[in-house]
C-alpha positions, 0 to 999 in steps of 0.5 A: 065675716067676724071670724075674718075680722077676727082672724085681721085682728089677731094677726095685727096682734102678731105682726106688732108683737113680732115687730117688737120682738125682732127690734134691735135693743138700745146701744148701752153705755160701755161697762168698765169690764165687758167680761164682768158684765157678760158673765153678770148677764149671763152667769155660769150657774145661772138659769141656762139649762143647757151648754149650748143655749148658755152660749147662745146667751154670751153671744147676744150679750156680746153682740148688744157690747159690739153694736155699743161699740164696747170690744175691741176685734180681738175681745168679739172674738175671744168672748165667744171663744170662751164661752164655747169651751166652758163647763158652763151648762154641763152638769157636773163638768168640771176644769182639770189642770194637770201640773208636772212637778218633776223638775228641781231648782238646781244651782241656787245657793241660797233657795227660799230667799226669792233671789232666782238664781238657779235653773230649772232642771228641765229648762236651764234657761228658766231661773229659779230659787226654789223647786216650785218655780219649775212646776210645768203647768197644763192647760185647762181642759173640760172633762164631764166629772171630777173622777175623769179628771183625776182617774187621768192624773189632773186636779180639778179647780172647779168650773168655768171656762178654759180662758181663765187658766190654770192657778200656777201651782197646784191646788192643796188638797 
């Protein structure tokens, strides 16, 4: 009989604890910038040790601003998105652009004055004023370390996820 009356208390201790747990968290009040306060909940660097339970952090964060009333359709998706395809819980990931800078600033007069009256050698319909405005930028894409980045010809710009692009010119070495 005590070990029933036992066994009826830790399970009222069980259902409370679980029905705690399993309540909704409270609407909050709508932050300026939901991506800032994603990733304010959820940092990159932070204590996620794995990529998809990183993810799985985004997704509630993102869920608690949709429930709040915060997003728009197009940001509920996107955030998510974005998480997904990050370097965000992968050791030693890293963002790889690749940046083509064989085309040249044709026909500019005066090139450097930051009047674009050239044109792009590779798309003439892209004016320029200097060579640097024709610089054809890749997108971002995750590789597993900066040597696989580079061995492929790209420049590493650190992590983060792909939503974030690539900087329009390469970075200096």
């Amino acid at each position: 009989m005590i070990r029933s009356a036992a066994s009826i208390v830790a399970l009222a201790v069980l259902a409370v604890a679980t029905s705690a747990l399993a309540a909704p968290p409270a609407p909050i009040t709508c932050p300026a910038d939901a991506g800032a306060w994603v990733a304010e909940q959820c940092p990159c660097d932070g204590p996620a040790p794995t990529h998809g339970k990183y993810v799985s952090c985004v997704v509630r964060a993102r869920n608690l601003l949709r429930k709040s009333g915060c997003l728009t359709k197009e940001a509920n998706g996107e955030i998510a998105r974005c998480a997904a395809r990050s370097t965000c819980g992968k050791a030693g990931a890293v963002l790889c652009c690749t940046y083509d800078e064989s085309a040249t600033c044709d026909g500019d007069p005066n090139p450097g004055d930051l009047v674009a009256e050239g044109a792009c050698s590779d798309d003439a319909a892209k004016p320029c004023d200097a060579a640097t405005d024709c610089v054809t930028v890749g997108a971002p894409k995750v590789t597993r370390t900066e040597s696989a980045c580079t061995d492929r010809g790209g420049v590493s710009i650190g992590g983060g996820s792909v939503c974030g692009g690539c900087p329009p010119l390469p970075p200096a070495p």
